[in-house]
C-alpha positions in Angstrom: -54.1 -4.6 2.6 -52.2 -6.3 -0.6 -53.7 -3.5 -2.9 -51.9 -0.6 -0.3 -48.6 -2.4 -0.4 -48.5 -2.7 -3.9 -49.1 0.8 -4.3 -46.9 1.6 -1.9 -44.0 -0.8 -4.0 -44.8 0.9 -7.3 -44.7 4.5 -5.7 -41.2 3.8 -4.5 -40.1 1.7 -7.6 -40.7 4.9 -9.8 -39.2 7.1 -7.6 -35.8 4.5 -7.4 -36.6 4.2 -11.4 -36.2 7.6 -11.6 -33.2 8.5 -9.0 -31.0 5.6 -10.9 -31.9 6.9 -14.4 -30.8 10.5 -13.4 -27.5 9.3 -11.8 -26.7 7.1 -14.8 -27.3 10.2 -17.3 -25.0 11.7 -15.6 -21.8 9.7 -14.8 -19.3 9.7 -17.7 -19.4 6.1 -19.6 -15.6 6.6 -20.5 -12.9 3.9 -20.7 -10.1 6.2 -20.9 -11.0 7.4 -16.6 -10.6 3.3 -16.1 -6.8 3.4 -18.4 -6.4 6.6 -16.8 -6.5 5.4 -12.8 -5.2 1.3 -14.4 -1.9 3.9 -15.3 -1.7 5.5 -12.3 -1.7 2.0 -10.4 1.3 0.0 -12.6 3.3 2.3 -11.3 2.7 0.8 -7.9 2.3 -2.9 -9.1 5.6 -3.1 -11.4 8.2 -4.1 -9.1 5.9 -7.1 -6.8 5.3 -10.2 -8.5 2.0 -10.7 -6.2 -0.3 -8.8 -4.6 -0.9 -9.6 -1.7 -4.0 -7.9 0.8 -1.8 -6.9 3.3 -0.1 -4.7 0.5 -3.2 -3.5 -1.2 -4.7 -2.4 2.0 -1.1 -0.4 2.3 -1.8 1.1 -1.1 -5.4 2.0 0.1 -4.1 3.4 2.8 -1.3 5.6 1.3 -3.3 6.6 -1.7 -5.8 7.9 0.4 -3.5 9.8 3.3 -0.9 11.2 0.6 -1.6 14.9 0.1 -2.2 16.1 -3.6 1.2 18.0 -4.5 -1.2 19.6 -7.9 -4.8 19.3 -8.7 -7.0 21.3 -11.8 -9.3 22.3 -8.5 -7.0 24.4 -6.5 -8.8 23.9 -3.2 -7.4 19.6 -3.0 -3.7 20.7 -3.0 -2.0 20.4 -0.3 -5.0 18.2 1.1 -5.6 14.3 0.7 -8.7 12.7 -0.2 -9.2 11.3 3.6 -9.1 15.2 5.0 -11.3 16.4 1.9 -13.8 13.7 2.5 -14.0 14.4 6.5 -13.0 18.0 6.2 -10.3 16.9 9.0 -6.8 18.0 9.3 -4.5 14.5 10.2 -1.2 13.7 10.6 1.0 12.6 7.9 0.6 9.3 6.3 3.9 8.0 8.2 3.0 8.9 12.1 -0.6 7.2 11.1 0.8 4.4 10.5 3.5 4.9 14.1 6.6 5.4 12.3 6.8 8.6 14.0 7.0 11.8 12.8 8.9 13.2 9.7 12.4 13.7 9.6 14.4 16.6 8.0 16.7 15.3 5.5 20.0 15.4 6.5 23.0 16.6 4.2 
């Protein structure tokens, strides 16, 4: 019984062995995507002195609902991550949130 389980456990061990070596070979060990994403997020920090959960959840929540105006992969624009992830069409950002829908500007 032991002797089957720990073939069992070394069987899978490889196999995870294996799996996590191949995804580490390839993700990109790069700390310019980390100052690249810390940039994107000052912009968003600079004016609060803390930062609070309700308004990091906010920022979660905007980031991932607000459509890409431009993208190098021309099927994401136009699209947010949310409806690219689901492959769901949803409302804007705004009515989510029950601020009702957009408004025209108004001269």
């Amino acid at each position: 019984m032991l002797a089957n389980w720990l073939t069992l456990l070394l069987r899978y061990t490889h196999a995870v062995f294996d799996a996590m070596a191949q995804a580490m070979a390839q993700t990109p060990r790069s700390s310019a995507m980390v100052e690249n994403l810390n940039s994107r997020l000052r912009n968003y920090f600079t004016l609060r002195r803390q930062l609070g959960g309700s308004y990091l959840d906010l920022l979660q929540f905007f980031l991932n609902h607000r459509c890409f105006l431009r993208s190098r992969v021309p099927q994401r624009v136009g699209k947010s991550p949310t409806q690219l992830m689901t492959g769901q069409e949803h409302p804007h950002w705004l009515t989510l949130l029950g601020l009702g829908p957009l408004q025209p500007l108004r001269a």
